[in-house]
C-alpha positions, 0 to 999 in steps of 0.5 A: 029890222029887215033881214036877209040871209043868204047862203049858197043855195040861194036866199033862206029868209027874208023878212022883218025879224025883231032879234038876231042872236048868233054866235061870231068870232068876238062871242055871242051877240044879239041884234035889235033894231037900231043897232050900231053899224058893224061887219063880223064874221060868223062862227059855227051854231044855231042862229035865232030870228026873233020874228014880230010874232012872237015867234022864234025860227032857228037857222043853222050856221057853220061859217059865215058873215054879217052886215048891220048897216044904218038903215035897220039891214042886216044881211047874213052870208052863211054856209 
C-alpha cells in the first residue's frame, strides 16, 4: 500500500508500507494492503510502519486521522 503521513510540519513519510498498526478510537488495528475502505480518528500511541524491508519505523502520534481508500492509499493526518 502507499502511505502517506502528514502532520503539521508538513510531510513525515511517504512510501510503500506492507503494515500500518495504530491505535484508533474503536481500538488497535492494523492495516494491510487490500483493506477495506474506512475513515477513523486516531488516538494517542506509537504507530508502526511495516516497511517491504522487513523493516519496522515507529511514528509517534497524539491525535489524528486516517484514510484507507480503495486504491491500496492510505493517508494519516497526525499531530
Amino acid at each position: 500500500m502507499k502511505l502517506t503521513i502528514y502532520s503539521l510540519r508538513g510531510v513525515e513519510f511517504e512510501g510503500n508500507a506492507m503494515s500500518f498498526n495504530v491505535k484508533t478510537k474503536s481500538g488497535e488495528i492494523t492495516l494491510l494492503d487490500h483493506h477495506r475502505p474506512l475513515i477513523t480518528l486516531l488516538e494517542e500511541g506509537a504507530a508502526k510502519i511495516g516497511l517491504l524491508d522487513q523493516s519496522v519505523r515507529n511514528f509517534e502520534i497524539k491525535s489524528g486521522f486516517l484514510e484507507m481508500d480503495d486504491h491500496d492509499n492510505l493517508s494519516i493526518l497526525a499531530d
